[in-house]
N, CA, C and O atoms as a Tinker XYZ file with bonds, in Angstrom:
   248  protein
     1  N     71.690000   90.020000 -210.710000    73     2
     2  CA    71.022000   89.684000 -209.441000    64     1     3
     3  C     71.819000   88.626000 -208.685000    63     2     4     5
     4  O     71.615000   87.432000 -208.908000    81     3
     5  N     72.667000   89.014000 -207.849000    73     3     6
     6  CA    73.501000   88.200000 -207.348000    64     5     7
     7  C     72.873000   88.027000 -205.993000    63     6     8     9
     8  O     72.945000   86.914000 -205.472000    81     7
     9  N     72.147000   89.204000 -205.244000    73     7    10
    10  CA    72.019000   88.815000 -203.605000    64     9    11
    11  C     70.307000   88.199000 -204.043000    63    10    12    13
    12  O     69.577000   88.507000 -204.985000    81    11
    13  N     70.118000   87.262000 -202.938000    73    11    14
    14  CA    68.577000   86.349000 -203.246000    64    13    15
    15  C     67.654000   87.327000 -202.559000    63    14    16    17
    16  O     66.442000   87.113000 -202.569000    81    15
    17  N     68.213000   88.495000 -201.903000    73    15    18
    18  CA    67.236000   89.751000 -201.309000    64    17    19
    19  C     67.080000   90.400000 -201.950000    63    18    20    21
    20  O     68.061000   91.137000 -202.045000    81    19
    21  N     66.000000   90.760000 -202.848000    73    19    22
    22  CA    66.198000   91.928000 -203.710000    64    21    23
    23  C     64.668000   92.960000 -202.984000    63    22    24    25
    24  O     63.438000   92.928000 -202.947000    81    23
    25  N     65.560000   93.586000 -202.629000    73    23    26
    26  CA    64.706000   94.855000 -202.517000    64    25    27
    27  C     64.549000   96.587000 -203.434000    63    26    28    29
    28  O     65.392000   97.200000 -204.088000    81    27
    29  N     63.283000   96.885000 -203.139000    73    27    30
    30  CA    63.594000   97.772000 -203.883000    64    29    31
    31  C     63.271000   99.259000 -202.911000    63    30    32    33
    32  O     62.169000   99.478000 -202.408000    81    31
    33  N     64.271000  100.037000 -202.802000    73    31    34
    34  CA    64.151000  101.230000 -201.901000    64    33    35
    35  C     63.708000  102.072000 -202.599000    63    34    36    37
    36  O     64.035000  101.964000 -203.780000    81    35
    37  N     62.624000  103.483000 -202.164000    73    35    38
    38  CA    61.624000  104.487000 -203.370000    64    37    39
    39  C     61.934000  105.060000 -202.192000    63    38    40    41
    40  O     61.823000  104.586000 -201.062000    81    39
    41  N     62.643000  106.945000 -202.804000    73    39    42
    42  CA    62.105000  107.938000 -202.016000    64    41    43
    43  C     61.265000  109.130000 -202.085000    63    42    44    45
    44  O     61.625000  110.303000 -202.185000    81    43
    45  N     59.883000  108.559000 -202.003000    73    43    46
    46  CA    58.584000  108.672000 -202.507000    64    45    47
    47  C     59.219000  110.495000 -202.765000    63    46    48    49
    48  O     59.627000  110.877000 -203.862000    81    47
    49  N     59.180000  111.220000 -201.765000    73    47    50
    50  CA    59.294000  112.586000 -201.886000    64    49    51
    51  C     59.710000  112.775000 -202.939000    63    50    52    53
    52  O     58.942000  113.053000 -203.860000    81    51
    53  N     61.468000  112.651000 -203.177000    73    51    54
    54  CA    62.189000  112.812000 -204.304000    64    53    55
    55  C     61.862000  112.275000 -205.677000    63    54    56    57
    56  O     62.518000  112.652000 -206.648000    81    55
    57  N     61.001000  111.520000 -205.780000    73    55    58
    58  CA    60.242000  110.860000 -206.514000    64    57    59
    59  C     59.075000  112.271000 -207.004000    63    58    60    61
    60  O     59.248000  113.078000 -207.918000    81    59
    61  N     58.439000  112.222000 -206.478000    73    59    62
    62  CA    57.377000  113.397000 -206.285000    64    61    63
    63  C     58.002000  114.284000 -207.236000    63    62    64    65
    64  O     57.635000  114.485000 -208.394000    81    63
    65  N     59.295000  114.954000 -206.441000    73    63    66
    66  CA    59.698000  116.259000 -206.574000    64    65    67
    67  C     60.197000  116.342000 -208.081000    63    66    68    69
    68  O     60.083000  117.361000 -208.761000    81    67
    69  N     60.971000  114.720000 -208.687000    73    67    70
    70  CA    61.841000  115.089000 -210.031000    64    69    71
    71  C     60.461000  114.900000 -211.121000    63    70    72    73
    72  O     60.476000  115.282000 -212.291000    81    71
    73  N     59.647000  114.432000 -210.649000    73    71    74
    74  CA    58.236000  114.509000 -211.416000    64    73    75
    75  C     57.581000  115.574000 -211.717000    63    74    76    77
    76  O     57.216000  115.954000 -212.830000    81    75
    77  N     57.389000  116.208000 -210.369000    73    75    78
    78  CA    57.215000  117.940000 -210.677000    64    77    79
    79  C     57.756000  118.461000 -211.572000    63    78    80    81
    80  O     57.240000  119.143000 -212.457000    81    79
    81  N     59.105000  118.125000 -211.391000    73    79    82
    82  CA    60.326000  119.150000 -212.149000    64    81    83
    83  C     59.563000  118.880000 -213.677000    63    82    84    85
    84  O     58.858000  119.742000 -214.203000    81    83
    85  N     59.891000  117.228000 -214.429000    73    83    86
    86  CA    59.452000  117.127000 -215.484000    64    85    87
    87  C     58.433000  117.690000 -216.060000    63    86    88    89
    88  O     58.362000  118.146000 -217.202000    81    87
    89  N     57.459000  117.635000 -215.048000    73    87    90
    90  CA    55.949000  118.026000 -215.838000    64    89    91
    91  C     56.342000  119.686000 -215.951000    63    90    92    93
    92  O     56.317000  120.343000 -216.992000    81    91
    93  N     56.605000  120.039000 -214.983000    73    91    94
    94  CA    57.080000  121.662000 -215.707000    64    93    95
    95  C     58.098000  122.190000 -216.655000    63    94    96    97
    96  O     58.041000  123.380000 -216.964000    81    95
    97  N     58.912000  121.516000 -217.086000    73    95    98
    98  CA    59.738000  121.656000 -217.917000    64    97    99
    99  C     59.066000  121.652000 -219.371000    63    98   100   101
   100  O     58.054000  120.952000 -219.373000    81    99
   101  N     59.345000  122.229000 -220.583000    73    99   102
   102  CA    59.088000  122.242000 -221.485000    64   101   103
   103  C     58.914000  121.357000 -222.446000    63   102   104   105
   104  O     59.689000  121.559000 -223.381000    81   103
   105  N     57.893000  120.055000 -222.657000    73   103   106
   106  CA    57.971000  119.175000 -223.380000    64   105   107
   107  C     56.655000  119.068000 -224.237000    63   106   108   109
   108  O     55.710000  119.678000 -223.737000    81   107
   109  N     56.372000  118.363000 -225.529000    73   107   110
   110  CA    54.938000  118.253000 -225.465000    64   109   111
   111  C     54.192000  118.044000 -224.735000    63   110   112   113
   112  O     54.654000  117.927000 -223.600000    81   111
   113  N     52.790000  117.884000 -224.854000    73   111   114
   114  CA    52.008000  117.689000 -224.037000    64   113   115
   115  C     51.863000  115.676000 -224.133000    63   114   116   117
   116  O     51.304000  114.975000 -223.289000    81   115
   117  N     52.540000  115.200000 -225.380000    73   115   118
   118  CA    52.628000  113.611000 -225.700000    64   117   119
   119  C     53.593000  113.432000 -224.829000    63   118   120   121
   120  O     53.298000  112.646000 -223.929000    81   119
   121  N     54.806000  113.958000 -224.777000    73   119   122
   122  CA    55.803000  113.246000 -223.985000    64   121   123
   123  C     55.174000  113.157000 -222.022000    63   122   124   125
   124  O     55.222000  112.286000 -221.153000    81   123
   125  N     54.802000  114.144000 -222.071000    73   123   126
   126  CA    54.698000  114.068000 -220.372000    64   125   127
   127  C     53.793000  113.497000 -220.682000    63   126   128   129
   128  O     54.186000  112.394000 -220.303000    81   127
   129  N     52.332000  113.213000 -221.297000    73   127   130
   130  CA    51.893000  112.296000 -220.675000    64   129   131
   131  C     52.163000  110.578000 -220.467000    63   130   132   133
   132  O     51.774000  109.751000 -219.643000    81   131
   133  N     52.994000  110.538000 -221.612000    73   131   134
   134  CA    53.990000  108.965000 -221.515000    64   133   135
   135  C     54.997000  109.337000 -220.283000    63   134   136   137
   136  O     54.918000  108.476000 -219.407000    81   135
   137  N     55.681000  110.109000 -220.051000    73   135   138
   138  CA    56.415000  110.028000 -218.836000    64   137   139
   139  C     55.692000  110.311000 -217.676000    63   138   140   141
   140  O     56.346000  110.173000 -216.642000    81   139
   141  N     54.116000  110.794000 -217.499000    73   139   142
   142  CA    53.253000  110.464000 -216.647000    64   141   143
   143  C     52.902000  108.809000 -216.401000    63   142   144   145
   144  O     53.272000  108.059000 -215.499000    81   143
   145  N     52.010000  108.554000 -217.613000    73   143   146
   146  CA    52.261000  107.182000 -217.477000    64   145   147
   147  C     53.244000  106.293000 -216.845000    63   146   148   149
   148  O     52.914000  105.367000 -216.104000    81   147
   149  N     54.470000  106.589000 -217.151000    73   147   150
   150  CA    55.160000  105.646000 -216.988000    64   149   151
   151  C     55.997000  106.122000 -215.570000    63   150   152   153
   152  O     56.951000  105.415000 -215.246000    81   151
   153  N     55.796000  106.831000 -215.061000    73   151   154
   154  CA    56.163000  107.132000 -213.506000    64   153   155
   155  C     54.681000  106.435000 -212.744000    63   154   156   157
   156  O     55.020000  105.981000 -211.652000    81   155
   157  N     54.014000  106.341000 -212.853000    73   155   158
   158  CA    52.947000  106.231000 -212.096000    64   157   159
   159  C     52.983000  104.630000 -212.278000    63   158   160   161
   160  O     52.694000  103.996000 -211.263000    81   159
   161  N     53.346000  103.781000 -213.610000    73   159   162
   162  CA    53.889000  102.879000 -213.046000    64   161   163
   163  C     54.947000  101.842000 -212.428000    63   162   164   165
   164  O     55.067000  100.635000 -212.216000    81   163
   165  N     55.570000  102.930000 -212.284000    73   163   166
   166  CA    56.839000  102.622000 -211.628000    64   165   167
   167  C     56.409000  102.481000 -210.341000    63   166   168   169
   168  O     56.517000  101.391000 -209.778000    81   167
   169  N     55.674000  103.955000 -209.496000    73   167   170
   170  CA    55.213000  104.168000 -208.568000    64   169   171
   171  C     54.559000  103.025000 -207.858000    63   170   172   173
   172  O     54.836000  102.566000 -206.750000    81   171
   173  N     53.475000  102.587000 -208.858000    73   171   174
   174  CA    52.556000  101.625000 -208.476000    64   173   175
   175  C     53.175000  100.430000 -208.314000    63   174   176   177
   176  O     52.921000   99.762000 -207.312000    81   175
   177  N     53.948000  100.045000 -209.132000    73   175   178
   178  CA    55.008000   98.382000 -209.056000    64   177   179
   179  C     56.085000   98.576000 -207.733000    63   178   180   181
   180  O     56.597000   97.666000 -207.082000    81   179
   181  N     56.236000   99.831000 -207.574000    73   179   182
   182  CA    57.033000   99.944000 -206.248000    64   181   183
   183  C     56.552000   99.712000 -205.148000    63   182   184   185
   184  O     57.032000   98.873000 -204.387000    81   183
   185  N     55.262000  100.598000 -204.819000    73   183   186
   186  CA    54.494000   99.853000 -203.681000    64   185   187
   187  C     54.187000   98.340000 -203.643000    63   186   188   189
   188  O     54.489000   97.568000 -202.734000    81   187
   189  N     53.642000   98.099000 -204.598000    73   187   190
   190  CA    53.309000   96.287000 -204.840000    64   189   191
   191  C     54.094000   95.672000 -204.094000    63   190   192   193
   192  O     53.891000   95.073000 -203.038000    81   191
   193  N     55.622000   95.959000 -205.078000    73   191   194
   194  CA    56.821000   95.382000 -203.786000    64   193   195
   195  C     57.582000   95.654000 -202.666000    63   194   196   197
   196  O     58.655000   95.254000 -202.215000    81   195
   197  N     56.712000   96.461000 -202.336000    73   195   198
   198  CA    56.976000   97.032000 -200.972000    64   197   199
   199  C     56.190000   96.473000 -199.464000    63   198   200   201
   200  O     56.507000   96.372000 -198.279000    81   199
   201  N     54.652000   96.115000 -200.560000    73   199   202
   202  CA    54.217000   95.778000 -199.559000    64   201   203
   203  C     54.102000   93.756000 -199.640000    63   202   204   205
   204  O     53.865000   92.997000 -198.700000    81   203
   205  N     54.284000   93.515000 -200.635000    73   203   206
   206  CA    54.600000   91.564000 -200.747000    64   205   207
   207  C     56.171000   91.662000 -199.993000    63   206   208   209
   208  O     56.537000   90.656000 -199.385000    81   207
   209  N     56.872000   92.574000 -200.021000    73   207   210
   210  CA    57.768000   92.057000 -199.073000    64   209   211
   211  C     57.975000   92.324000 -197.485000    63   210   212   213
   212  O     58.829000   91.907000 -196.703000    81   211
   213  N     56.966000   93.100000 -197.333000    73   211   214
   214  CA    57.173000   93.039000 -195.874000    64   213   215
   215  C     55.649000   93.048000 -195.720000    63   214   216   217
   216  O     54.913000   93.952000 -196.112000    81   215
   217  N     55.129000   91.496000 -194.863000    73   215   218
   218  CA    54.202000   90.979000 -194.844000    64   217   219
   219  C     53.577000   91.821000 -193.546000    63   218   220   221
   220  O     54.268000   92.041000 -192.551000    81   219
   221  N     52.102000   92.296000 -193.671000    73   219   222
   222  CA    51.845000   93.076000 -192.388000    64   221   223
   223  C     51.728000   92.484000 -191.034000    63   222   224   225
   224  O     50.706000   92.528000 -190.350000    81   223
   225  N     52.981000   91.860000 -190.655000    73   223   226
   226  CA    52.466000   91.142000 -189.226000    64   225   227
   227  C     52.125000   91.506000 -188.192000    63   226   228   229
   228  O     51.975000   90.688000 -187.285000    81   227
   229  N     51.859000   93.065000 -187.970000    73   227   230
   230  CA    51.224000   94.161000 -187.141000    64   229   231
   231  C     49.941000   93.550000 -186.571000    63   230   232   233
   232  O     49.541000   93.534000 -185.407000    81   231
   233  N     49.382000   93.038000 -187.720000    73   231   234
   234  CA    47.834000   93.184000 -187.494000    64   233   235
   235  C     47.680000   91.597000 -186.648000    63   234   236   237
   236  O     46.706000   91.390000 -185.924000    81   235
   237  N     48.183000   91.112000 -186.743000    73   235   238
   238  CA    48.108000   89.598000 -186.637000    64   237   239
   239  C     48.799000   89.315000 -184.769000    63   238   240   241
   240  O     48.298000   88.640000 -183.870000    81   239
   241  N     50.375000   90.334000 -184.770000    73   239   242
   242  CA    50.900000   89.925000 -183.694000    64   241   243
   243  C     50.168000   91.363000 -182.863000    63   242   244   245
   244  O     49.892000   92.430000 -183.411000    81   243
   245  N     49.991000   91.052000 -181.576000    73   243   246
   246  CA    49.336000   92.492000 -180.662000    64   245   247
   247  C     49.980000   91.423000 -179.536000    63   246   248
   248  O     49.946000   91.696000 -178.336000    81   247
């Protein structure tokens, strides 16, 4: 972590789409649901910092 900006860029779609792929691919029914799990919180920690870093000043400035 060298730059003090750390952002994190998600492209929700493509995101979506390699998820699809997984869940249809041939795995147990244990593994996808740990790689369910664990996309969803990726997903979820992504928004979090998506939205603590860009503060909604929409609502505030008119």
């Amino acid at each position: 972590m060298h730059s003090s900006e750390h952002r994190l860029e998600i492209d929700m779609p493509q995101v979506l789409d390699q998820l699809q792929q997984m869940a249809t691919t041939s795995v147990t029914p244990h593994i996808r649901r740990e790689m369910l799990r664990a996309s969803c919180r990726v997903v979820e920690l992504a928004l979090r910092e998506s939205t603590s870093l860009r503060p909604r000043s929409n609502t505030t400035v008119r």
